[in-house]
N, C-alpha and C positions, 0 to 999 in steps of 0.2 A: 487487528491493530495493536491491542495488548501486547500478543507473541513479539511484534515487531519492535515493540518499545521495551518489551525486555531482551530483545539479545542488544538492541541498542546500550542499553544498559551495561549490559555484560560486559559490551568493548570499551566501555569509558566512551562511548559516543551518545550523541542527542538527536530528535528529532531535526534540527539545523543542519545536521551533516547528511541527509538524506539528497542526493542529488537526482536519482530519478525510482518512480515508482511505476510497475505492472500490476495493471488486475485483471484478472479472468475471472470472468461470471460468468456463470451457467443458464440463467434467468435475463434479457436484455430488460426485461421489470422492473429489477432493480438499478436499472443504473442513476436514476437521480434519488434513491435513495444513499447511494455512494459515494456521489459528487456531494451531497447534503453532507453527510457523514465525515467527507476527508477535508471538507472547507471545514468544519466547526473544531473537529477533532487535531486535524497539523495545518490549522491555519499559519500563515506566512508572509511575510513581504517579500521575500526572494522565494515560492515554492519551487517543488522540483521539477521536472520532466514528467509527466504524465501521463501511460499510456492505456487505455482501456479498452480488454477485445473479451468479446460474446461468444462462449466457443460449446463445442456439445457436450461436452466433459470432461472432467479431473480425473487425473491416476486415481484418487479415493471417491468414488460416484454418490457416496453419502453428501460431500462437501459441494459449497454452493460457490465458495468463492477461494484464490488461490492471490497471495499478493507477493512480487518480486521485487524487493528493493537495492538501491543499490545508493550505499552511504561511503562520503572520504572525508576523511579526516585529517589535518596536516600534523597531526601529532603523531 
């Protein structure tokens, strides 16, 4: 989530501009430690699109989790 709030950064954009997010876990164990996690961490009155799928692995098989965002901004 860090990675994610610094390229946000990078475009002159904010967590607000996030319109929907992907995550792939490797683990289905963890997923209410995620939902816990993304509610505390980008909590929201307008969140975004949410999608979350449990899959056997990532291109890097060290990594447990992979997130795809997808942020618009009218500027």
């Amino acid at each position: 989530m860090t990675n994610v709030e610094t390229l946000l950064t990078a475009a002159a954009m904010k967590q607000a501009d996030i319109v929907k997010l992907v995550f792939y876990l490797t683990r289905a164990a963890d997923l209410p430690t995620l939902g816990e996690l993304r509610r505390k961490r980008w909590a929201s009155p307008t969140p975004p699109a949410v999608t979350t799928l449990v899959v056997a692995a990532l291109a890097r098989p060290e990594l447990l989790i992979e997130i795809d965002v997808t942020a618009a901004s009218a500027n």
